[in-house]
N, C-alpha and C positions, 0 to 999 in steps of 0.2 A: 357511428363513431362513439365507441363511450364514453372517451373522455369529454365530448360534447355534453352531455346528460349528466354525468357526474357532481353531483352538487361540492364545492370546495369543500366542504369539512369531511369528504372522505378523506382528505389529505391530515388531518390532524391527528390519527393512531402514528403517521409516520413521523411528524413532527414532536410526539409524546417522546416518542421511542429514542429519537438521537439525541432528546430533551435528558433524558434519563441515561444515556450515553455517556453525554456530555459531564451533566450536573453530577451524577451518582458518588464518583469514585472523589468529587471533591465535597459535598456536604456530607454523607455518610460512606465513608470507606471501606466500616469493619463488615457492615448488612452489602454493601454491592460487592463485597469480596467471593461472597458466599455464590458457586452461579445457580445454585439453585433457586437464589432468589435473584437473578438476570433470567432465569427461564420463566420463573412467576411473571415476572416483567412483560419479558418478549410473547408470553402465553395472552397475557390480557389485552394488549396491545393489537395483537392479531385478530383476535377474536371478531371486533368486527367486519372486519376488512372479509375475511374469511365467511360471514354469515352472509355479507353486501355481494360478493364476487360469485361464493357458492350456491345460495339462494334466492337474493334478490333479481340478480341479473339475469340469470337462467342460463343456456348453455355457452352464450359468449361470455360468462364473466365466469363460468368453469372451464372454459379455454384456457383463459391468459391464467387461471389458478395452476395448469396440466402445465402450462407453460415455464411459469415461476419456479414449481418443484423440480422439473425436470433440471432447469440454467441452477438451481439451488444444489442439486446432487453433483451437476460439472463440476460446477465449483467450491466444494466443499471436501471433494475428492484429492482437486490439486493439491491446494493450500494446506488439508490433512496430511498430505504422502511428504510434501516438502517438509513437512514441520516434522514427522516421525523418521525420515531420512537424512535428514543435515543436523537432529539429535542424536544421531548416531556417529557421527563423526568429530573425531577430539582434536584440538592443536594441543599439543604439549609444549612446555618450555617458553619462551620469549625471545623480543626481539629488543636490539637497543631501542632505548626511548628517546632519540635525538628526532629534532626535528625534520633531518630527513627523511630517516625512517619511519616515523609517524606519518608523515604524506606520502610517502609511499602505500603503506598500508593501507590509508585512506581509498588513495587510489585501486588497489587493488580490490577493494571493498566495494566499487564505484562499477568494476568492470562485472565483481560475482555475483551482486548484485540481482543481473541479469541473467543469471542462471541459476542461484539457489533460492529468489527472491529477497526482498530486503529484511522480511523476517529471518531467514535464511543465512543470509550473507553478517547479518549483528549477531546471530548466535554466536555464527564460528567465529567471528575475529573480535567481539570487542572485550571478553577476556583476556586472550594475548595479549591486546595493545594493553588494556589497566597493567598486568604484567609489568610489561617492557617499561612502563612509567613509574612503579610503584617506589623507586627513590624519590621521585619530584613534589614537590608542595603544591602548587598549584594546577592541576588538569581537571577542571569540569570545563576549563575552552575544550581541551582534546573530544569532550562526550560530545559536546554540544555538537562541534563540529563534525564529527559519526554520525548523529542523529539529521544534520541535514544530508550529506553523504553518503553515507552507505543505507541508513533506514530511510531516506525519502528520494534524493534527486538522483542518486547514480540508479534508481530500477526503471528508466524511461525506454529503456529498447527493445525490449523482449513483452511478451504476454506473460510471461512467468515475473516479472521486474517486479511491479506493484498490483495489487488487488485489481485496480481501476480496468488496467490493460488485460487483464485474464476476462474480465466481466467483457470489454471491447471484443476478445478474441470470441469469444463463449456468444455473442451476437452478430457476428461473421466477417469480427475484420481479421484480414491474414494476416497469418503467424509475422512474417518478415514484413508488414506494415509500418511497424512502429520503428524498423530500422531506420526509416528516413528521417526522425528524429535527430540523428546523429550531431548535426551542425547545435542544436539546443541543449543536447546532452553536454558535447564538449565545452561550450561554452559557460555554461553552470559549472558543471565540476569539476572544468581547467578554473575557473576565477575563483571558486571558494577552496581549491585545493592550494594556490597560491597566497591566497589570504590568508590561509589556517597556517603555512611555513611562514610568512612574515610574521604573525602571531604568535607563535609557539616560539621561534627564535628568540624574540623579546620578552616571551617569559621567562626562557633559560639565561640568558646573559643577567635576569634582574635576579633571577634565584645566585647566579655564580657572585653577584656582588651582596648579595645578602647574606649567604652562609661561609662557612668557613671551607677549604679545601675546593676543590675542582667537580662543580657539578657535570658537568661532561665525562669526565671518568668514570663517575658510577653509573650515570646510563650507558653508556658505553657496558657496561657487564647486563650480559645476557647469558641465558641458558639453549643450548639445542635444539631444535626445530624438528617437531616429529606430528607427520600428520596420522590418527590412529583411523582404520570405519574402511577400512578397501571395501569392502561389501556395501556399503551406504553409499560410497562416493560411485561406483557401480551403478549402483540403482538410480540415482541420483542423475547421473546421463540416458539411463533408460528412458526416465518419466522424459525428461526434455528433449529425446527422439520420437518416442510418444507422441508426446502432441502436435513435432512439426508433424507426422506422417498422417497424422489424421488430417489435420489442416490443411495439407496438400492433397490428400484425396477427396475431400470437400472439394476445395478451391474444382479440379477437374471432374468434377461431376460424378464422380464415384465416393460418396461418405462412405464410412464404415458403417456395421448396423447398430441399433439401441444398445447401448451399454458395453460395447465394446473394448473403445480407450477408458473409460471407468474401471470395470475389470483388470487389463494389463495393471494400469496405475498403483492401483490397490495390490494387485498381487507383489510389484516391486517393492511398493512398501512395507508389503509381511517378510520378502525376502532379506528386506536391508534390515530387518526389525528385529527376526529372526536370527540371523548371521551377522551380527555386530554385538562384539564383546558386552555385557550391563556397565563395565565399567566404562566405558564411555560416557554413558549418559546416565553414568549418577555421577564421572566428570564435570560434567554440562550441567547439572544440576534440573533434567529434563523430566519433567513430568505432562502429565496428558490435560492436566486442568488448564493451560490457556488456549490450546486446540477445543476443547469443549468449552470454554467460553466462545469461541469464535463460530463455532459450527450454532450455540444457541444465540446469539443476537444477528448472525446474517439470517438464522431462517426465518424474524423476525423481520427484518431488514427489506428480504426477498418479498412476506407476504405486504408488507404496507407501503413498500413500493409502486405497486401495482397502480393504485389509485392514480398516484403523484403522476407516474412516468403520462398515462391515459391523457389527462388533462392538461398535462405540458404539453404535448405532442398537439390535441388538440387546439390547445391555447394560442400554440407559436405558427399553427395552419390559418388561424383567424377564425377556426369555429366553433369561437368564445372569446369571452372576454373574462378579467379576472378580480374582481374588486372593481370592476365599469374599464380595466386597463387594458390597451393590447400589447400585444408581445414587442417589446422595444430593447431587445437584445440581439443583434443582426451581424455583428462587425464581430471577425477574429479576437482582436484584442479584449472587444467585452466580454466574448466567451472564456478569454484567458485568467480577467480578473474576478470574472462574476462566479464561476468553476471554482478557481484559487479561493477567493475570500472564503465560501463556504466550507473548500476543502479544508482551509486553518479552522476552523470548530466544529464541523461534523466528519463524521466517518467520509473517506475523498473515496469510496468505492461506489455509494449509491451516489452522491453529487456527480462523479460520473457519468452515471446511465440518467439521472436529470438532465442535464444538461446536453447529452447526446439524443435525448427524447425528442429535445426542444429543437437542435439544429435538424432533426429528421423531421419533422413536422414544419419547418422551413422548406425543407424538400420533396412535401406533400408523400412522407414515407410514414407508415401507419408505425408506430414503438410494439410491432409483434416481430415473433420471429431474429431473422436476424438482420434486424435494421440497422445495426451500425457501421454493419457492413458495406451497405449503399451508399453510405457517407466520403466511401474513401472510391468511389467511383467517376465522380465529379469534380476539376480541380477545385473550385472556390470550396465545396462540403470538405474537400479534404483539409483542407485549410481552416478552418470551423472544428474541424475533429482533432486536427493536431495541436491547438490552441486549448481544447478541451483538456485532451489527455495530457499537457503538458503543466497547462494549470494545475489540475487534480494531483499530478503527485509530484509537480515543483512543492506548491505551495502547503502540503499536506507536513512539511518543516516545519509553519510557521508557529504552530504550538504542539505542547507534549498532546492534542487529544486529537491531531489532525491526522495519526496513521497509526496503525495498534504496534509496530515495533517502537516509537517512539519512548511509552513507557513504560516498555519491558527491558530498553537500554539502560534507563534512569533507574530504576530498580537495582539491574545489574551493580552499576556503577554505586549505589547509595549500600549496597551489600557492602563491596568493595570498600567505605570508607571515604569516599569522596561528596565532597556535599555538591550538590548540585544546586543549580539556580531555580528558588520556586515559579510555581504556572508563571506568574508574569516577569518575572527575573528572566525566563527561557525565552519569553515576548521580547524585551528588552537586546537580548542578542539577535532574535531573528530580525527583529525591526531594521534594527542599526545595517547587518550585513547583510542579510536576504532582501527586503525590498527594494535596495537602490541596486543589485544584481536580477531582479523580475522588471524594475524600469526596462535596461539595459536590452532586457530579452525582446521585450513590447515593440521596442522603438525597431530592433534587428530584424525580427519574422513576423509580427502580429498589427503592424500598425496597417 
């Protein structure tokens, strides 16, 4: 067992790395803008892991490396095709910005989510909705409320939703797995889609007593609703037949061969890439520089994971101990908060497969392969896994650095003229609405 052998401080290139995640983009901004210096980053960072895996350990520590690149190309492939396919597709025009129709779109956001990703699902609607608001004075509620919505709590259904659950799916839990999610989904994002109408309602009636004339009226004027990317929105269902059909032919014993759904994928996305107008996505304001940010800090991600996942797994089997501790995280609900917490300030994609390491090595399942998959075979593991996956990208709201659409929304919005609330300002609202709505959840399915 490696992670038995493993001495702790292989874990510390991983903790540099979401250290510099984390830190970067708030003490110097203009140098982590640049990714060629987040590739410096993620290059030095790996470095050891990679001399430790590659040469020290000899051929089982060039396994789980064969291993990493391999789960690194999965998923590097989806998260690529969706981001070059759903920038290809335009909404035109607006919608009223009344408070109905604002939670409507929410909700709508909550449902696509789940099939263009929550990256995905904030490109396409959260220009529109600035649109539909842009008479109103006060809406950085409306972001905020997006950003726990459609970029974090509505992608809990699918493997395509949020990063966490692609990585779950990519280690062999099935595609329609995370549907039984459903009763936590709606929960969350019927209670904060009702919150955000009570909210918004009471900033309209104070804006109508504040200004002059009928605020209602002018949101009330919209323009015509035109969706542009037939070809993107095309491919766009391909990828996501794609990959149930693979996962179904796993699941019955027949996989496809090496590289197969990689291939398709990719080809959909030269198709949709290809056949979809430029104007679109100089619409969208789309460029390939945060897909290459993404692809260069998970493949960092992916190599200094390694370590961590090993000695979790080890750790939470009892063979090892960690700092003299043993593994004293056993109950759903602390997988829920211990998952969550971390998922609010590190990336909630590898806290994921941590903390899925940890419930596998509760169930004497080795972190190779497709272990998470095992999890959802046993009711109580499943129950450890749902609590996992639900933390990880409930709570990945709870700050702008806990899921990468978060502050690409913020951006958007701060383009647009809207000031938004700073790092801890964004604290301040998730605190107040988000945590006593994850109480709610605890006490419902995880106590």
């Amino acid at each position: 067992m490696l992670g038995a052998q493993l001495p702790l401080i292989s874990a510390l290139p991983f903790v540099a790395l979401l250290a510099a995640i984390a830190v970067g983009p708030l003490v110097a901004p203009h140098w982590w803008h640049s990714n060629r210096n987040k590739a410096l980053v993620a290059a030095l960072v790996s470095l050891p892991v990679l001399v430790q895996f590659g040469i020290g350990l000899g051929d089982p520590g060039r396994l789980v490396l064969a291993e990493k690149a391999h789960e690194y190309i999965a998923f590097i492939v989806v998260i690529g095709a969706l981001f070059v396919i759903t920038g290809g597709i335009h909404i035109e025009g607006s919608l009223s910005g009344t408070p109905l129709v604002n939670t409507v779109v929410l909700g709508i956001g909550a449902v696509l989510a789940n099939l263009a990703g929550t990256t995905g699902a904030s490109v396409l609607l959260i220009r529109p909705l600035l649109r539909a608001n842009r008479s109103r004075r006060r809406t950085a509620h409306i972001v905020v409320f997006f950003i726990f919505i459609v970029a974090n709590c509505g992608g809990l259904l699918t493997p395509i939703g949020d990063p966490p659950l692609l990585l779950g799916f990519l280690k062999g839990v099935p595609f329609e797995w995370t549907l039984r999610l459903w009763p936590q989904w709606l929960a969350v994002t019927g209670t904060l889609l009702a919150a955000f109408n009570v909210w918004d309602q009471a900033v309209l009636a104070r804006e109508e007593a504040e200004r002059r004339g009928s605020q209602l009226e002018r949101v009330m004027v919209h323009e015509p609703l035109r969706v542009r990317g037939g070809v993107a929105a095309a491919a766009l269902v391909g990828v996501l037949l794609t990959i149930i059909s693979a996962g179904r032919a796993a699941a019955l014993g027949r996989p496809w061969g090496a590289g197969i759904q990689e291939v398709i994928i990719v080809a959909l996305a030269l198709i949709a890439y290809h056949g979809t107008a430029e104007e679109n996505r100089e619409k969208n304001a789309f460029t390939f520089g945060p897909i290459v940010e993404v692809g260069v800090l998970f493949a960092a991600i992916f190599a200094t994971m390694a370590p961590l996942l090993e000695i979790l797994n080890a750790w939470s089997q009892g063979a090892r101990t960690v700092l003299g501790m043993g593994f004293g995280v056993t109950h759903p609900w602390q997988f829920f908060w211990t998952s969550g917490a971390l998922s609010s300030v590190l990336d909630n994609a590898p806290t994921y497969l941590a903390f899925a390491a940890s419930a596998a090595g509760l169930q004497g399942v080795p972190a190779h392969g497709p272990f998470i998959g095992a999890l959802t075979l046993q009711p109580d593991a499943a129950r450890i896994l749902a609590a996992i996956a639900t933390g990880s990208v409930f709570m990945g709201a709870n700050t702008y650095i806990g899921n990468a659409p978060n502050f690409m929304v913020k951006a958007i919005a701060e383009e647009n003229g809207i000031k938004m609330p700073s790092f801890f300002g964004y604290m301040a609202y998730s605190a107040g609405i988000l945590l006593p709505v994850f109480v709610a959840v605890t006490f419902l399915f995880f106590r």
